[in-house]
C-alpha positions in Angstrom: 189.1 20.3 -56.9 188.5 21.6 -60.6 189.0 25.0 -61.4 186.0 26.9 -63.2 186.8 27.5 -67.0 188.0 31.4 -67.4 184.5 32.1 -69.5 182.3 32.6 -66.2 182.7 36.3 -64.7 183.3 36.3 -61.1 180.2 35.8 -59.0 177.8 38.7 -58.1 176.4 38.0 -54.3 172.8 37.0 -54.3 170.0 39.6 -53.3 167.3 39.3 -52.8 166.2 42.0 -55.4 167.4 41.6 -59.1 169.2 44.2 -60.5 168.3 44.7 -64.3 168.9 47.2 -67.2 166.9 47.9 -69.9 169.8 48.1 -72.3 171.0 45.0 -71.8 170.9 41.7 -74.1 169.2 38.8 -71.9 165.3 38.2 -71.5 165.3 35.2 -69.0 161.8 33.8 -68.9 160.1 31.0 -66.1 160.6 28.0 -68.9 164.4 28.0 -68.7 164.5 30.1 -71.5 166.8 33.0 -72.5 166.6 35.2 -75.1 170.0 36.5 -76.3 170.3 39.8 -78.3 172.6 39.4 -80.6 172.8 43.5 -81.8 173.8 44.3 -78.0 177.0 46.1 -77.1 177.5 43.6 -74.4 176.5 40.2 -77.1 179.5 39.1 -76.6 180.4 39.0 -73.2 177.2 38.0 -72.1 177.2 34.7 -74.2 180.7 34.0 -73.3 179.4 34.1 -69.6 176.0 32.4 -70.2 177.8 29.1 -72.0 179.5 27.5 -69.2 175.7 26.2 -68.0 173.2 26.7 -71.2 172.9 25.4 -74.0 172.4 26.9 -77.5 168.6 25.8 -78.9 168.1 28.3 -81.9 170.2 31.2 -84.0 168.5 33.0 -86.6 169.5 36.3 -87.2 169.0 38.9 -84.3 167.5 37.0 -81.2 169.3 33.3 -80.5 167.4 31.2 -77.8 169.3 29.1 -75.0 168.4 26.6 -72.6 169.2 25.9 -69.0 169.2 22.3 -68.7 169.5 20.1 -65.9 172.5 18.6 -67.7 173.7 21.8 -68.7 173.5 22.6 -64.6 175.4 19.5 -63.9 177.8 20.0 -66.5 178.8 23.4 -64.9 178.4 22.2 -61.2 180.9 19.5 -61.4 183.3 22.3 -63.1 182.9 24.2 -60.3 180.4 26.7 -61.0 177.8 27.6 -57.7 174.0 28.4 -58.4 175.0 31.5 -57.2 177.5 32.0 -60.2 174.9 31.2 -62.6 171.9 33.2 -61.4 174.5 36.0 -60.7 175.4 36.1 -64.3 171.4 36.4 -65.8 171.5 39.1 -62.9 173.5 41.4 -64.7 172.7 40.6 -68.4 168.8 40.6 -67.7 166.6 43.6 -70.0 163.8 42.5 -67.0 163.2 41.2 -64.3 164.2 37.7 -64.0 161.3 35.4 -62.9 161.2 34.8 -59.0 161.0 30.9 -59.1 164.1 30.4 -61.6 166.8 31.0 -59.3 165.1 28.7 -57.1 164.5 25.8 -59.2 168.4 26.1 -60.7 169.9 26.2 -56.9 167.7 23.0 -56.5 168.8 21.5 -59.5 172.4 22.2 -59.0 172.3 20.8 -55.4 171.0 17.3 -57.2 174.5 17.0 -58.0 176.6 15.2 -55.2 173.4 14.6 -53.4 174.4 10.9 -53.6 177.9 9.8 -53.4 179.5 6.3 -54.7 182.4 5.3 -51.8 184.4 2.9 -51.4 184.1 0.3 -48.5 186.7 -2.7 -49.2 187.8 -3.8 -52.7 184.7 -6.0 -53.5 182.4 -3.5 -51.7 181.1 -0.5 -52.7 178.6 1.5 -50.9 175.8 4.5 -52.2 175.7 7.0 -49.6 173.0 9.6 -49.0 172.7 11.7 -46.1 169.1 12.9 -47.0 167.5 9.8 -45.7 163.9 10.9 -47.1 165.5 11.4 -50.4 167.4 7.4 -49.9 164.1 6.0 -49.1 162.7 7.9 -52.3 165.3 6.6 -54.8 165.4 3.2 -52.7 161.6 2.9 -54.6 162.7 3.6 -58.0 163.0 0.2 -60.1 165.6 1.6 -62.1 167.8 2.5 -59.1 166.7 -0.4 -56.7 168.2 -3.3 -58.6 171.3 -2.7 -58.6 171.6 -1.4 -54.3 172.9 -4.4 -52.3 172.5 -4.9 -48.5 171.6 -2.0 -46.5 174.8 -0.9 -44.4 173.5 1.9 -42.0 170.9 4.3 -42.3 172.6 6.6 -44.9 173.8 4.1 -47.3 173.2 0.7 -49.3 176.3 -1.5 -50.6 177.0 -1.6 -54.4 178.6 -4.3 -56.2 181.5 -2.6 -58.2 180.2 -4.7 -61.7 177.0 -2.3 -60.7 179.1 0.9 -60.3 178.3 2.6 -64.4 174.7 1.0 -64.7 174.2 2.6 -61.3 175.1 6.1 -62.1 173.1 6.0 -65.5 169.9 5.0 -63.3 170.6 7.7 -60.8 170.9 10.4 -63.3 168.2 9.6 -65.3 165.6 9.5 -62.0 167.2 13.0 -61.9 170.5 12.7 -58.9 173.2 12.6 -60.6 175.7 10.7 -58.1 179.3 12.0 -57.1 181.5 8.9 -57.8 184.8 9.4 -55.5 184.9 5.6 -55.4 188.6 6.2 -56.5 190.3 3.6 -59.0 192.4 0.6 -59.8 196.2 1.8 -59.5 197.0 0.3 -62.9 200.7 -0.8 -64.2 203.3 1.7 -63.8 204.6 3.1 -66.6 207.1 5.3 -66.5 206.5 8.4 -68.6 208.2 12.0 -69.5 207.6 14.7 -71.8 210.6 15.7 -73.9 211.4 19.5 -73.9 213.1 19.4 -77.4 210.5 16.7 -79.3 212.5 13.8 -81.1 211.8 15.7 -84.2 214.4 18.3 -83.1 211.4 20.5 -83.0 210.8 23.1 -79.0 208.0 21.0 -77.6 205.8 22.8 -74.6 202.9 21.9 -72.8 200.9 25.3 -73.3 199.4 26.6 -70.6 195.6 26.1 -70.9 197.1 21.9 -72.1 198.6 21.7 -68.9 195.7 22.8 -67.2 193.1 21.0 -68.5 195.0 17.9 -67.5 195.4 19.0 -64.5 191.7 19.7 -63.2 191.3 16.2 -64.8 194.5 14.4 -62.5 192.8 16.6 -59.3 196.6 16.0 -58.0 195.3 12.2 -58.2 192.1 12.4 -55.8 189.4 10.4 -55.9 187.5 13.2 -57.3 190.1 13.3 -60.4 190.4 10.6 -62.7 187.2 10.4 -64.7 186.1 13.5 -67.0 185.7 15.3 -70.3 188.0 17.9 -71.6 186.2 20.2 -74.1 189.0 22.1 -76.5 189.0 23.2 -80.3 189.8 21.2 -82.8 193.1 22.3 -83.8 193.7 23.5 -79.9 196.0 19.9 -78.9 193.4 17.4 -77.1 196.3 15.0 -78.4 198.9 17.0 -75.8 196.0 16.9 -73.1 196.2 13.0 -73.4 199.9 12.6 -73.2 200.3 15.7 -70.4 197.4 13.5 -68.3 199.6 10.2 -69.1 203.4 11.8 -67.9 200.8 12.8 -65.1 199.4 9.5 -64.1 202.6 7.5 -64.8 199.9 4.0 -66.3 199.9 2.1 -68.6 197.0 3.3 -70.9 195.0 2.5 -73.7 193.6 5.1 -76.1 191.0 4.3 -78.9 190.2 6.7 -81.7 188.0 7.3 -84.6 190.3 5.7 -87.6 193.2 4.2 -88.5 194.8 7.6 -89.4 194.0 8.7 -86.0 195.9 5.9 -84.1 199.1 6.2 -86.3 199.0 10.0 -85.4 198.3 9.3 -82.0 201.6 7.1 -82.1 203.2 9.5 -84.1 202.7 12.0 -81.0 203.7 10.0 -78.2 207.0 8.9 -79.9 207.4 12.7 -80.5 206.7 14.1 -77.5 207.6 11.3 -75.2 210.6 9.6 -73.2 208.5 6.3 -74.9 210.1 3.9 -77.0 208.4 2.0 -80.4 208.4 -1.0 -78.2 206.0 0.6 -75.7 203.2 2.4 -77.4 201.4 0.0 -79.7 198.3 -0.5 -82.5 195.1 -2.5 -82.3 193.5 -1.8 -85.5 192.3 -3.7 -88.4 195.6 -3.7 -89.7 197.5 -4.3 -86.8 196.9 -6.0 -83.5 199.6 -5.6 -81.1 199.4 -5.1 -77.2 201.7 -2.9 -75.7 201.8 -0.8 -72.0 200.3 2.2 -74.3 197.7 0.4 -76.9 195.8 2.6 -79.5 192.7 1.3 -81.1 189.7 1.9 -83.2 186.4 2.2 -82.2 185.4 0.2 -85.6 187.7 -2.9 -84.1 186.3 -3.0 -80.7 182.8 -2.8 -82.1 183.5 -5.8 -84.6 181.4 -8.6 -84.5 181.4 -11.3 -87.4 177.4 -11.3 -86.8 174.7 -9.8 -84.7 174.0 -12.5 -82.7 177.5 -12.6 -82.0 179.5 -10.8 -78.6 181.7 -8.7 -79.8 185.3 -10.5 -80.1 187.7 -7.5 -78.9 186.0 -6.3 -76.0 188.7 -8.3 -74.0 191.4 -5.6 -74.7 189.8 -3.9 -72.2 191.1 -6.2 -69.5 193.6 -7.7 -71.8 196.1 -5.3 -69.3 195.8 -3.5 -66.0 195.3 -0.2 -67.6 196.2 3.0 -65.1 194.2 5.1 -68.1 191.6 5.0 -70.8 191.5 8.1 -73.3 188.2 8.2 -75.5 189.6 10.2 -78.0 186.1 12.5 -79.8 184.4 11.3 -77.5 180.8 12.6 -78.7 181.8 9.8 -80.9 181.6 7.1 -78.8 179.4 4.0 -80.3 176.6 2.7 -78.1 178.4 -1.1 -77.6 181.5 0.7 -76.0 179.1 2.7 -73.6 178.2 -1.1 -72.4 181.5 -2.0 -71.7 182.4 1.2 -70.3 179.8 0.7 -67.5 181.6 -2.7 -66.4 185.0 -1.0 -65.9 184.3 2.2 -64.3 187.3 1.3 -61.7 189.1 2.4 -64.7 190.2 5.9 -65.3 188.6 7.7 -68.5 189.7 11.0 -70.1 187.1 11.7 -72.6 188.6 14.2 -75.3 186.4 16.1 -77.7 185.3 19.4 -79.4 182.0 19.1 -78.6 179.7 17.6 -75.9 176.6 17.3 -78.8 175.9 13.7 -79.2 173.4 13.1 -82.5 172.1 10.4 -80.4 170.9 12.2 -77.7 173.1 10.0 -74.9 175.3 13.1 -73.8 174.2 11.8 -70.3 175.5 8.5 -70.8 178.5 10.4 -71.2 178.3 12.1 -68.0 177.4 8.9 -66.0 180.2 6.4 -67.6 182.6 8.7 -68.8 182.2 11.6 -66.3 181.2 15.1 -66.6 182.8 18.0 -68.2 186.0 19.2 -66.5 187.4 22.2 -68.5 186.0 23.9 -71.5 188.2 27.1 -73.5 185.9 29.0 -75.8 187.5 28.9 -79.4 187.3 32.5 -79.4 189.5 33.0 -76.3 191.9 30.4 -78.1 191.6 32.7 -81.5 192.3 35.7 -79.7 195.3 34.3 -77.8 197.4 32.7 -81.6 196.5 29.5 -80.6 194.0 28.6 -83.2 193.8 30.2 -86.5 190.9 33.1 -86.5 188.0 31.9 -89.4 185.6 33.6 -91.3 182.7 31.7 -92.2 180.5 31.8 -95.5 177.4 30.0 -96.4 176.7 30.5 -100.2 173.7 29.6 -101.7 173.1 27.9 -104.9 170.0 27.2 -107.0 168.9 23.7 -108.9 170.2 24.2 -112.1 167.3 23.7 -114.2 164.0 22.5 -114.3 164.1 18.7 -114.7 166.4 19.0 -111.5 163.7 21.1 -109.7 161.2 18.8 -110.7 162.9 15.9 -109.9 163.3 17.5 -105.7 159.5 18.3 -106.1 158.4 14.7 -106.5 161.5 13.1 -104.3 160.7 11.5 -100.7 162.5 13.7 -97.7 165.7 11.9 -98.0 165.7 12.0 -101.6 165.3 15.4 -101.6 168.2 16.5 -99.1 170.5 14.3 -101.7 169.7 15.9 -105.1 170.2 18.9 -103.1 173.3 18.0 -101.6 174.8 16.5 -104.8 173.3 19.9 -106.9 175.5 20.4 -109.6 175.4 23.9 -109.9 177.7 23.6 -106.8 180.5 22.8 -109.1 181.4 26.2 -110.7 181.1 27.8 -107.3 183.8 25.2 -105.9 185.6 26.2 -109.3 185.5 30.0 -108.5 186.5 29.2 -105.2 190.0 26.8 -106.1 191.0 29.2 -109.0 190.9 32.3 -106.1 192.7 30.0 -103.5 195.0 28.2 -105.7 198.1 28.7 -103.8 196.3 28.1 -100.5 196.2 24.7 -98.9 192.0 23.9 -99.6 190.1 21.3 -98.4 187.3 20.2 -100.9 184.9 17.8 -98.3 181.6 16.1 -98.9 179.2 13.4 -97.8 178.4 11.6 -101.3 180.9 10.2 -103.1 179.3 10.3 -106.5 179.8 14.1 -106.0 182.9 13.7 -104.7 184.1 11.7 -107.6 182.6 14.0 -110.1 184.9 17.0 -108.4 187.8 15.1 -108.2 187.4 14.1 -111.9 186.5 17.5 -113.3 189.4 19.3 -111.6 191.9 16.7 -111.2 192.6 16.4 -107.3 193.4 13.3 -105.7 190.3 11.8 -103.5 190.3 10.2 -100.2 187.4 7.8 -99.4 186.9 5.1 -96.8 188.3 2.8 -99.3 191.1 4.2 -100.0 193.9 2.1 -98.6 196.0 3.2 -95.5 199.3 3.5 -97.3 197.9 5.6 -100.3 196.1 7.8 -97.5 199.0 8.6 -95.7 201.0 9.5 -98.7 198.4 11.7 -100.1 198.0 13.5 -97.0 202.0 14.0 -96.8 201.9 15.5 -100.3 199.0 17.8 -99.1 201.2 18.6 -96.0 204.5 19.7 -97.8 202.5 21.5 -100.7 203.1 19.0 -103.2 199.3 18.7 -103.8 197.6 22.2 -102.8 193.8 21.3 -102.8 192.4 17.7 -101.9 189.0 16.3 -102.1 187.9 14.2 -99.0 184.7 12.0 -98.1 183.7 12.0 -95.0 186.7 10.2 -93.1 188.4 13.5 -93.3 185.9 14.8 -90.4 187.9 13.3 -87.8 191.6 13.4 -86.4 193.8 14.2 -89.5 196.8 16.3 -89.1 196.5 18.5 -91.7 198.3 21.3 -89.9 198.7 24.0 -93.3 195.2 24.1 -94.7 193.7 27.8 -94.7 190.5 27.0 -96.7 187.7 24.7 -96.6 184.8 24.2 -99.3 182.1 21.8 -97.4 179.8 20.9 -100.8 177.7 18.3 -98.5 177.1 17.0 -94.9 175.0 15.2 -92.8 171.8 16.4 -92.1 171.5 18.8 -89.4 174.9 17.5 -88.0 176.2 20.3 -85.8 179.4 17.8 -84.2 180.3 17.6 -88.2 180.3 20.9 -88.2 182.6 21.1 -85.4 185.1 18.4 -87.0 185.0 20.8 -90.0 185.8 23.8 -89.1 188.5 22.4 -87.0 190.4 21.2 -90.3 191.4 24.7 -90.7 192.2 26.0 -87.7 195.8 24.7 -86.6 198.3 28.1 -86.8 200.1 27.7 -89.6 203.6 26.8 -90.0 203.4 29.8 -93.1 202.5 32.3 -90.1 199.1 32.9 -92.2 196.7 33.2 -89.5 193.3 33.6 -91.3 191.5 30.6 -92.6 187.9 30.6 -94.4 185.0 28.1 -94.0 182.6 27.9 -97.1 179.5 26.0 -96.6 177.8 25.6 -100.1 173.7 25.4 -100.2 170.8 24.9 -101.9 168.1 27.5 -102.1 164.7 26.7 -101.2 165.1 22.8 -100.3 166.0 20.6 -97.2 169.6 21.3 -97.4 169.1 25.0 -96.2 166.7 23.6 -93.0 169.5 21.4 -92.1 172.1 24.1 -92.6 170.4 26.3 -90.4 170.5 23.5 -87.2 174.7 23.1 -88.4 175.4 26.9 -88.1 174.1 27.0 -84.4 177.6 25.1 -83.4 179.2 28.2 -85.3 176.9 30.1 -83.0 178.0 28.3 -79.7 181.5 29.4 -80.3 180.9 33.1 -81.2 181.6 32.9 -85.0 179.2 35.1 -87.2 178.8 33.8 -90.8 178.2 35.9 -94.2 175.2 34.8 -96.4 176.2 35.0 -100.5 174.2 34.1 -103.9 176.2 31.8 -105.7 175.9 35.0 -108.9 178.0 37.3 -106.1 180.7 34.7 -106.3 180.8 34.0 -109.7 180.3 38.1 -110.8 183.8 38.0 -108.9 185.6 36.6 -111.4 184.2 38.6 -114.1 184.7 41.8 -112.7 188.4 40.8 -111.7 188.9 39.8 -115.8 187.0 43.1 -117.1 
């Protein structure tokens, strides 16, 4: 079974009288809603303790609001978390009362889970089973649910076809029962794999502890209730170890698709490391490249190619191009909506999904639940922090005016998106990134951005190399070696550098633009800098640059919540504070 993530204090027993004190930091209210003080003594441990089933909604200043979702419930039931655990934890942190229906309505909602079960019967047959044979006969009538049930076998279950097994459980959650799928899965080719304890770089190599666990809630000692999950660790905090540790577990041949090009070579790059596997074995589907091997590594972008529209999509048949054991869904809050579809046809597959964070822009983090499976082990990046194991980050969000009037009037009379861009691309923004290189120039710094006419305008005023989505493969990977060894200090990336780029030594990052409201960019962000360094230097620094008064700062607002989630507090400058610096250091 999977073990409960270290955040959740051990349960209180339930009475039937809360136990409250005014002094504490939660106001828990009939709507789901808690109210988080963020002044309190106890802030810290509270929120730590309220994560595991809640999920962040607002974070201004000194109150932050969560939720208590029915996913959020879920989430934490199949992690191993009782209602009991949950309401026991608003017990103690409640300022009041907590209302008398709420821990009510979350022990029903947390009992939805597992209420239905997906079995096996024979190889061709599956079977839905529900024990609650008012609550079968209820979900019997729902359209959604109803087309995909076969023959009745008895009067607690229906057969299933298994081509029916992923659209099944995305029906079941969404009429609100989330099914327990312990349906098991196809054996897949053996492949014989073990982790090296001196890595074929020469370099110690160790599993670390909380690596090694994470892979094993996910294996479950290879139970049916194993197999299918989502491991939620920092960026920076080795979800690439997870994947191999859960591969030298397994012993399958396994495919693993990624976010980029860069990503699969450094995927490759790890296995070949860390691994008894030879070149021969562990191969690339890209673009570039498209070779099949017993471990395969592909891009998203290639699977989801399609010369047109009307078109299917051509290299869908790697999926069954081998008898994969494993499937690794590497950022998996990444996944595009074309390889949800074909995730739902081979669910007799097993899938690791491996990400930072569970926040989909989409909205389909239950699509991730139903065809991927639900989260299995989450670390707080705090705990990781606080342990060496990720760098420790201060945070800084400085705010920069339009630089004259012709610019101001220019946002006044701009459409919405318009307006986010001149604010985004605002060139007052350049002598703050100025400031900021001149203080950090023997640091490794990260200049990153969403528009590359910006970007470009950067890279030409201070002279740093640039890394776009056109720049080719080769040059990419030499730039980011020169950034690596220190040959080139400070780089200038678009947007590809949000994702899976081993860029182990940088200590500083200056964000000058983003998307949106995007708090998963955020996430991908801040975990750029946040890999101990090989230096020893343990503090790295996140500046988020701003404009004043315009759409940038309502989106920036919705980005820091992610910063919120993981316990980081932030520092709020005027871009005249960072530039006095400079003077006063030369007076």
């Amino acid at each position: 079974m999977p073990t409960k993530p270290k955040t959740l204090p051990p349960a209180a027993p339930s009475t039937a009288f809360d136990t409250f004190d005014p002094t504490n930091p939660f106001i828990v209210q009939s709507d789901r809603s808690i109210l988080v003080e963020v002044d309190n003594p106890r802030y810290a441990e509270a929120r730590d303790a309220l994560a595991p089933f809640a999920e962040l909604e607002k974070s201004p200043e000194h109150i932050h609001t969560y939720r208590v979702s029915n996913l959020s419930l879920w989430n934490a039931a199949a992690a191993g978390f009782t209602a009991d655990d949950m309401v026991a934890v608003l017990r103690r942190y409640t300022k009041f009362p907590i209302p008398p229906a709420l821990p009510a309505d979350i022990a029903e909602t947390v009992s939805r889970y597992g209420r239905v079960r997906l079995e096996r019967v024979d190889a061709d047959t599956l079977k839905l089973v529900c024990p609650d044979k008012p609550l079968l006969a209820e979900l019997t009538r729902q359209k959604k649910v109803k087309e995909y049930l076969g023959d009745r076998l008895d009067e607690q279950s229906f057969a299933v076809s298994p081509a029916h097994r992923g659209v099944l459980k995305q029906a079941l959650i969404g009429v609100g029962y989330p099914a327990e799928d312990v349906a098991g899965y196809a054996q897949g080719a053996d492949l014989p794999t073990a982790l090296r304890e001196v890595a074929a770089s020469g370099l110690p190599f160790r599993v670390r502890d909380y690596q090694r666990e994470s892979a094993d809630v996910f294996y479950a000692g290879g139970d049916a209730r194993g197999g299918s999950g989502v491991i939620v660790l920092p960026c920076g905090a080795g979800k690439t170890i997870v994947g191999i540790a859960a591969m030298a577990l397994l012993q399958k041949s396994t495919l693993i698709l990624t976010t980029s090009i860069t990503a699969v070579k450094q995927w490759r790059r790890e296995i070949l490391d860390k691994t008894t596997l030879t070149i021969d074995e562990v191969k690339e589907y890209t673009g570039e490249t498209k070779d099949i091997g017993p471990v395969t590594v592909a891009t998203y972008q290639i699977l989801t190619y399609r010369p047109d529209k009307t078109e299917s999509f051509p290299h869908f048949g790697l999926f069954e191009e081998r008898d994969w054991g494993l499937i690794i869904y590497d950022e998996v809050h990444l996944l595009p909506a074309p390889v949800f579809r074909v995730t739902a046809t081979i669910q007799a597959r097993r899938r690791l999904g491996l990400t930072a964070t569970l926040i989909r822009e989409d909205g389909r983090e239950g699509d991730v639940f139903s065809l991927i499976g639900p989260k299995k082990y989450d670390v707080p990046w705090r705990e990781l922090e606080t342990k060496g194991w990720i760098a420790s980050a201060s945070c800084t969000e400085i705010r920069v005016a339009l630089p004259d009037d012709k610019t101001r009037m220019d946002y006044a009379v701009a459409d919405h998106r318009a307006k986010y861009r001149i604010a985004s691309e605002n060139e007052a923004k350049d002598d703050v990134v100025a400031e900021l290189l001149d203080r950090y120039r023997t640091d490794r710094v990260i200049v990153i951005g969403q528009y590359l006419a910006q970007l470009r305008r950067l890279a030409e005023r201070f002279g740093l190399p640039l890394i776009t989505g056109s720049t080719g493969t080769a040059e990419r990977e030499v730039l980011y070696d020169q950034f690596r060894t220190g040959v080139i200090p400070h780089i200038i990336l678009s947007k590809v550098g949000n994702f899976a780029i081993d860029l182990p030594d940088a200590n500083v990052l200056i964000q000058v633009s983003g998307t949106f409201g995007s708090r998963q960019e955020e996430a991908q962000r801040l975990g750029r800098i946040l890999r101990p360094k090989s230096s020893g230097q343990d503090n790295a620094h996140f500046y988020t640059l701003v404009t004043r008064d315009t759409r940038e700062l309502d989106f920036a607002h919705h980005r820091q919540m992610f910063l919120t989630e993981q316990g980081y507090a932030y520092e709020i400058l005027d871009q005249r504070d960072v530039l006095s610096m400079r003077h006063r250091a030369s007076a």
